[in-house]
PDB file with one MODEL, atoms N, CA, C and O in Angstrom:
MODEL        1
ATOM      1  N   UNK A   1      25.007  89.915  49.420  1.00  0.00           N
ATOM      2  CA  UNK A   1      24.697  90.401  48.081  1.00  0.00           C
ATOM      3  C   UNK A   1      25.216  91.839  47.976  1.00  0.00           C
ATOM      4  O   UNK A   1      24.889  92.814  48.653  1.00  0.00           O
ATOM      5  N   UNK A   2      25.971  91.763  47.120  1.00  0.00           N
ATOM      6  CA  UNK A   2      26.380  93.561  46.713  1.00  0.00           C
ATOM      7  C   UNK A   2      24.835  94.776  46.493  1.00  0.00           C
ATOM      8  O   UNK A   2      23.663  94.594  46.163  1.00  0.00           O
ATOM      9  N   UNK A   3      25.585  95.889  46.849  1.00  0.00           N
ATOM     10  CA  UNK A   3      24.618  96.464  46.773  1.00  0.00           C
ATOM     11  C   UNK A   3      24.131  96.610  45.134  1.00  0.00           C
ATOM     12  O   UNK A   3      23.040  96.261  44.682  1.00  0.00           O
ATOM     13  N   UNK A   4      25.122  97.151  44.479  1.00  0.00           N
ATOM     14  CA  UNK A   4      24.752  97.180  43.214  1.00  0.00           C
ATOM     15  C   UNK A   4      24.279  96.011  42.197  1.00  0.00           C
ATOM     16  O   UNK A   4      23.763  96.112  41.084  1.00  0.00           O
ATOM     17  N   UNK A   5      24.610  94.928  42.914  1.00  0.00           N
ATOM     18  CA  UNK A   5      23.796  93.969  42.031  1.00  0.00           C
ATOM     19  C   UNK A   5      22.143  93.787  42.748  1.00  0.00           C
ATOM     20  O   UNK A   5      21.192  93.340  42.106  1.00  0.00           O
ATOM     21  N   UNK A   6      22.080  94.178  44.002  1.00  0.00           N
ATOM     22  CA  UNK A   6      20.584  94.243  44.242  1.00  0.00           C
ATOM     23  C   UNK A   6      19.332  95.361  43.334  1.00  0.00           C
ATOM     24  O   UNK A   6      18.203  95.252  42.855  1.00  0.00           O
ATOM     25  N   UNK A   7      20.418  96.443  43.499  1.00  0.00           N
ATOM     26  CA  UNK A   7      19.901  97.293  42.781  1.00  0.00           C
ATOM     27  C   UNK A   7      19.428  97.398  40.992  1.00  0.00           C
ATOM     28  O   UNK A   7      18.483  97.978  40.457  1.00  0.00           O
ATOM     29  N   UNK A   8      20.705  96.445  40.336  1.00  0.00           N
ATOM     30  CA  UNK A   8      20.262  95.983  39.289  1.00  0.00           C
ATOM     31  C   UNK A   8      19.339  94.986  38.990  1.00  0.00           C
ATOM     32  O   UNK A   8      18.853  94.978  37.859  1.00  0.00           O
ATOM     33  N   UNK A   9      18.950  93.986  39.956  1.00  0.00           N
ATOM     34  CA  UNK A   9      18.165  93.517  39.902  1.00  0.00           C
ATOM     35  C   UNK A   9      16.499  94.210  40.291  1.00  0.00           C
ATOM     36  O   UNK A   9      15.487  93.925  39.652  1.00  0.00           O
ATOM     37  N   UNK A  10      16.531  94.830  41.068  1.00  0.00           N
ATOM     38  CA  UNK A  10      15.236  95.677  41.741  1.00  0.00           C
ATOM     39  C   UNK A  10      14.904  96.740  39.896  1.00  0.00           C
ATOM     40  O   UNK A  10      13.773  97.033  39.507  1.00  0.00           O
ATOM     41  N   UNK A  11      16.131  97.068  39.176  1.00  0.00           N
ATOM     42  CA  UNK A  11      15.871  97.626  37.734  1.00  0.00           C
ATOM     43  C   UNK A  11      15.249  96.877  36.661  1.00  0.00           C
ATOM     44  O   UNK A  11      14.724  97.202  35.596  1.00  0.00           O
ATOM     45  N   UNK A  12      15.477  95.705  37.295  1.00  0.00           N
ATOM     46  CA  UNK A  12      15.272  95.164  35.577  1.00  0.00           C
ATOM     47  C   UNK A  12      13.798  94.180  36.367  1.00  0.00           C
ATOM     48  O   UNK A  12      12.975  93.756  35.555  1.00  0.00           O
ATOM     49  N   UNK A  13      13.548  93.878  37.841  1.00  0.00           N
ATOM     50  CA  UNK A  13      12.227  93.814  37.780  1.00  0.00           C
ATOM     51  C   UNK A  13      11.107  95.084  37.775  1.00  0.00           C
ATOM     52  O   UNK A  13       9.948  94.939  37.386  1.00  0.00           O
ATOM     53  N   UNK A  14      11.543  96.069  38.166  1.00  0.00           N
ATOM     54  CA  UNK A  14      10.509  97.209  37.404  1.00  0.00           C
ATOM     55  C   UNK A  14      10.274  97.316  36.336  1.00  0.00           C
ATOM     56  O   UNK A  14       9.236  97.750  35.837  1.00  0.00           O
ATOM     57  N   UNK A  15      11.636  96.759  35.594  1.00  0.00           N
ATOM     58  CA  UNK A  15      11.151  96.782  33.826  1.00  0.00           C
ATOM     59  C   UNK A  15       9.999  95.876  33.503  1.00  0.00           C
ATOM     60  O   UNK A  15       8.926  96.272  33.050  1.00  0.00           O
ATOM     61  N   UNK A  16      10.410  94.190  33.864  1.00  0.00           N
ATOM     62  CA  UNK A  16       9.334  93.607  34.090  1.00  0.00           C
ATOM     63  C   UNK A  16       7.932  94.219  34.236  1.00  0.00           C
ATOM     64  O   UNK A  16       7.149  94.328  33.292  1.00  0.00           O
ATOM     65  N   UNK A  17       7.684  94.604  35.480  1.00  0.00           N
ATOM     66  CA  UNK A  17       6.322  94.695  36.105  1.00  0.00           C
ATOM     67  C   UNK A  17       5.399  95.749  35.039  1.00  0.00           C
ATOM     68  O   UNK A  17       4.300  95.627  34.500  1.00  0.00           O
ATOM     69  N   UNK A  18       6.590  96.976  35.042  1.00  0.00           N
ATOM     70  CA  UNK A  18       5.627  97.933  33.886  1.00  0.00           C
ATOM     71  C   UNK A  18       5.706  97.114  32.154  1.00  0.00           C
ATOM     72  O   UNK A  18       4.894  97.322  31.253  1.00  0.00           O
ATOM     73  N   UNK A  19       6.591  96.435  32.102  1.00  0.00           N
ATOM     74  CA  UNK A  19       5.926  95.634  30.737  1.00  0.00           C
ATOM     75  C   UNK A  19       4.884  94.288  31.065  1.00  0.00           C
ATOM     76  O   UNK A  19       4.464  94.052  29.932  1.00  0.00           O
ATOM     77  N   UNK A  20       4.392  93.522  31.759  1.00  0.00           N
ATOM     78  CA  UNK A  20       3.662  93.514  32.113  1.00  0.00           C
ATOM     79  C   UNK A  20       2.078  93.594  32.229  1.00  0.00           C
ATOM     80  O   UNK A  20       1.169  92.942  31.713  1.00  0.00           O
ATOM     81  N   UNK A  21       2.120  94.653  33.113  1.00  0.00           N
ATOM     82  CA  UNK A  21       1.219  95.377  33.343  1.00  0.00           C
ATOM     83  C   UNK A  21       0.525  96.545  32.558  1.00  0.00           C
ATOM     84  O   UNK A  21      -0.578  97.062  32.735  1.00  0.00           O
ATOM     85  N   UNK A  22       1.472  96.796  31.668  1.00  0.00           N
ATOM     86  CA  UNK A  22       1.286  97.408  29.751  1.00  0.00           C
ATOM     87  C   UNK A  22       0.885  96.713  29.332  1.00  0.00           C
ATOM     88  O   UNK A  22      -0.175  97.194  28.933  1.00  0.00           O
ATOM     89  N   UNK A  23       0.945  95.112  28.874  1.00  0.00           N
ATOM     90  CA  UNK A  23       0.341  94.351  27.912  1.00  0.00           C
ATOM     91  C   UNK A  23      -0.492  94.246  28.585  1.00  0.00           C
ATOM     92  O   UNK A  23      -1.394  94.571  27.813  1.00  0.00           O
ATOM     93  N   UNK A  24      -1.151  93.949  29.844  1.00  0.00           N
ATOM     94  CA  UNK A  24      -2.252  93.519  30.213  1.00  0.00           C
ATOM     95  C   UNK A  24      -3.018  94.253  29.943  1.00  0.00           C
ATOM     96  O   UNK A  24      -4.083  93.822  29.501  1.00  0.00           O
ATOM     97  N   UNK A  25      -2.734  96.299  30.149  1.00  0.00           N
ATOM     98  CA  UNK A  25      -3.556  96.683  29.846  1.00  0.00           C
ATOM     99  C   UNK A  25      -4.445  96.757  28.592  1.00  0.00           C
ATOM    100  O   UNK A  25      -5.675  96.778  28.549  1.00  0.00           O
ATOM    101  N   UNK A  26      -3.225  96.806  27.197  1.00  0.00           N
ATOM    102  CA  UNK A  26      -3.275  96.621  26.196  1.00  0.00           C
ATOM    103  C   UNK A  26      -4.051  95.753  25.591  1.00  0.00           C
ATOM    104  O   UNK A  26      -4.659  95.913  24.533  1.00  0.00           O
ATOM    105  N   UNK A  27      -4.018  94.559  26.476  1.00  0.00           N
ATOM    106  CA  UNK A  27      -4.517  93.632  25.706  1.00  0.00           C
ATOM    107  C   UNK A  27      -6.099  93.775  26.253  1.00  0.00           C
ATOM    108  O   UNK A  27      -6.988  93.327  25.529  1.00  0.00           O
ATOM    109  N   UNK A  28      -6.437  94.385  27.499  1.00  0.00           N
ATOM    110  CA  UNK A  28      -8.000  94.475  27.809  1.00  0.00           C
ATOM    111  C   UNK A  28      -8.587  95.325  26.863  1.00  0.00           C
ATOM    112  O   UNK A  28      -9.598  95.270  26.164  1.00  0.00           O
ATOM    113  N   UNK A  29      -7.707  96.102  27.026  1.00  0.00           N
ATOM    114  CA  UNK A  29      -8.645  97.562  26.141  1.00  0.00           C
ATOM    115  C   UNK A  29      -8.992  96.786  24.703  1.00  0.00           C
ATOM    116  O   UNK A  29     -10.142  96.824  24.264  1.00  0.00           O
ATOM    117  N   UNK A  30      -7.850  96.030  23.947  1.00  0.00           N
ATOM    118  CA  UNK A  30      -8.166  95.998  22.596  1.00  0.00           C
ATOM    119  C   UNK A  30      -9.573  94.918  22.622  1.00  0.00           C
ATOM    120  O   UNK A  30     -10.565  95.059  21.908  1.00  0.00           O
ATOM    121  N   UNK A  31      -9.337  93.734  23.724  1.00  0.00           N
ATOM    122  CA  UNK A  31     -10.717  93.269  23.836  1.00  0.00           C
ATOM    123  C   UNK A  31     -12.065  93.418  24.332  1.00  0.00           C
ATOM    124  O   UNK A  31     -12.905  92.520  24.388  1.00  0.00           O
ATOM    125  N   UNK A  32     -12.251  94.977  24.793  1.00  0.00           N
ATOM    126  CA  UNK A  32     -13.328  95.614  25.422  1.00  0.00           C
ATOM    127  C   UNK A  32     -13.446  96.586  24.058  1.00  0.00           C
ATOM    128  O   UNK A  32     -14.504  96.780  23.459  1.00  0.00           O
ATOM    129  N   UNK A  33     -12.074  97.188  23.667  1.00  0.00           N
ATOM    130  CA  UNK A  33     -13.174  98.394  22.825  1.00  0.00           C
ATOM    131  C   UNK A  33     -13.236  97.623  21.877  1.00  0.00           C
ATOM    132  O   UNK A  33     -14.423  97.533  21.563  1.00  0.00           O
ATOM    133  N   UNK A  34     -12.491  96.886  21.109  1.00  0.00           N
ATOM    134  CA  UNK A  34     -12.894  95.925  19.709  1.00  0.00           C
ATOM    135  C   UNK A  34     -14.065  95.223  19.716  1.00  0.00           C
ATOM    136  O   UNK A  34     -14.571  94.933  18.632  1.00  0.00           O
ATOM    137  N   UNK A  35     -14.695  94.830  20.942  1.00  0.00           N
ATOM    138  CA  UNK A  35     -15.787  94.175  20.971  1.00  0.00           C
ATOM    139  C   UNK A  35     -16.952  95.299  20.761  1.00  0.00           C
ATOM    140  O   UNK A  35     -18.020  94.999  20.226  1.00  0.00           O
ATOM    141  N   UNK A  36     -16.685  96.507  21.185  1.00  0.00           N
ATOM    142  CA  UNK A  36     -17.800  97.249  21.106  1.00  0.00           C
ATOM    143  C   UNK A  36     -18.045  98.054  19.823  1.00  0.00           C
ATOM    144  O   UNK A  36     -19.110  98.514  19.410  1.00  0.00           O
ATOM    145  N   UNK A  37     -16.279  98.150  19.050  1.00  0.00           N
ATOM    146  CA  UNK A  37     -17.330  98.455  17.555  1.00  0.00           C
ATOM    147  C   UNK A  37     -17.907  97.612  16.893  1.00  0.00           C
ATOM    148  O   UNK A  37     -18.806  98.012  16.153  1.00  0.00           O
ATOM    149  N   UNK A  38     -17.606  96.250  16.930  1.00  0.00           N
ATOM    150  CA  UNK A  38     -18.466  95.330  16.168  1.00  0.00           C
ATOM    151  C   UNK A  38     -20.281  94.954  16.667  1.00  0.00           C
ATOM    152  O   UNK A  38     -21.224  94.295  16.229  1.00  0.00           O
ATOM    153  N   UNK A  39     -20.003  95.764  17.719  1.00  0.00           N
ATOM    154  CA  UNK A  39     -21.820  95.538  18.144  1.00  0.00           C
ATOM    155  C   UNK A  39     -22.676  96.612  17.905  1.00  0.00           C
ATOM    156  O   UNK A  39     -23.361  96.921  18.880  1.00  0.00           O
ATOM    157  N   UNK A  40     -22.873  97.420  16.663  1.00  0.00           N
ATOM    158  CA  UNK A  40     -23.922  98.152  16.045  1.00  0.00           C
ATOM    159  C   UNK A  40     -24.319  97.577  14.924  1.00  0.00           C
ATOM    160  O   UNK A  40     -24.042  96.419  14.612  1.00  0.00           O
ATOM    161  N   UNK A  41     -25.124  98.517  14.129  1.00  0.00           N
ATOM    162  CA  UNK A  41     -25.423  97.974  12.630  1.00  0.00           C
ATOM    163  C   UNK A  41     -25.435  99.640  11.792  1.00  0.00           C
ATOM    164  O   UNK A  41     -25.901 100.719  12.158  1.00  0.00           O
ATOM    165  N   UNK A  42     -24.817  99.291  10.747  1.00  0.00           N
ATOM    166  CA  UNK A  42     -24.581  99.904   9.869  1.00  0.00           C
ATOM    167  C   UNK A  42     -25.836 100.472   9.045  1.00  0.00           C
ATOM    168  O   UNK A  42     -26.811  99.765   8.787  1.00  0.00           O
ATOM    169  N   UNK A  43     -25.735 101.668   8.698  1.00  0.00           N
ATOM    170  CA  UNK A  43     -27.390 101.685   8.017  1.00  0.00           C
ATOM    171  C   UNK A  43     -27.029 101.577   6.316  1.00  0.00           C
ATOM    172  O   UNK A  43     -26.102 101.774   5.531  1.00  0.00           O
ATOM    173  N   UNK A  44     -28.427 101.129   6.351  1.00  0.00           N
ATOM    174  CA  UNK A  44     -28.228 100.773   5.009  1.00  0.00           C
ATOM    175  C   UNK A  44     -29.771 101.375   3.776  1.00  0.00           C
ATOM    176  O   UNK A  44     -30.957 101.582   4.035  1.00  0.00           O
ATOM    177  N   UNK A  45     -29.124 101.459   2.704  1.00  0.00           N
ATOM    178  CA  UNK A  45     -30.089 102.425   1.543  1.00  0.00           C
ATOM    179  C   UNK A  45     -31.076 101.133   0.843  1.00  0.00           C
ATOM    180  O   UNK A  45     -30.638 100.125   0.288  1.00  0.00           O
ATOM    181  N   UNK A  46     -32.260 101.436   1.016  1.00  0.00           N
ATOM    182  CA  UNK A  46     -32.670 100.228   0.577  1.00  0.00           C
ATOM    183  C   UNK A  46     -33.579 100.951  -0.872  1.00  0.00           C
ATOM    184  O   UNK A  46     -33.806 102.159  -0.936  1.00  0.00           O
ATOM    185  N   UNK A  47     -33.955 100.093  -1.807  1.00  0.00           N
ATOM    186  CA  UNK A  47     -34.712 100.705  -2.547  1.00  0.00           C
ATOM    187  C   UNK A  47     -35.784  99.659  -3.402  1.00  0.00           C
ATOM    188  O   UNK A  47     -35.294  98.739  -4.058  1.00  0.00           O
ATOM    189  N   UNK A  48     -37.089  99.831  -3.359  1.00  0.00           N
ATOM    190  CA  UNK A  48     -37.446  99.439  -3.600  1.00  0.00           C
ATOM    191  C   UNK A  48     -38.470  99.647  -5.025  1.00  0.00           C
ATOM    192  O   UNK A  48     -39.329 100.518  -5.164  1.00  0.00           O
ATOM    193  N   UNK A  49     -38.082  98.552  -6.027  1.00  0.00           N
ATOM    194  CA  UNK A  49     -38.560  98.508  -7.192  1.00  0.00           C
ATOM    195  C   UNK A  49     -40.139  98.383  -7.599  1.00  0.00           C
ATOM    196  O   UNK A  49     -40.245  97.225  -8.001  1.00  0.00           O
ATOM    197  N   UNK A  50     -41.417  99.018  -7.689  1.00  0.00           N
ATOM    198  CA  UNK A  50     -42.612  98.563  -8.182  1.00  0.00           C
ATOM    199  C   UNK A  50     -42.835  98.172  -9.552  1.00  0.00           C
ATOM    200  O   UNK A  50     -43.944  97.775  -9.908  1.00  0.00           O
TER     201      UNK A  50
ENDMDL
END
């Protein structure tokens, strides 16, 4: 194997690994923090008529 085609290959799997390993992160975070703004409650004005 040439050197330079090893080397292009060893490039374009680093590209791989850090894209990847970007979406994975990406995709945890959006399903850890998205889950956690939807778990409060909103306050609310109530008023009551006699």
């Amino acid at each position: 194997m040439n050197h330079y085609l090893a080397t292009y290959i060893d490039l374009i799997q680093s590209f791989g690994f850090v894209f990847i390993v970007g979406f994975i992160i990406a995709l945890l975070g959006k399903l850890f923090l998205d889950h956690s703004k939807d778990n409060f409650i909103d306050s609310v004005k109530v008023r009551v008529d006699e």
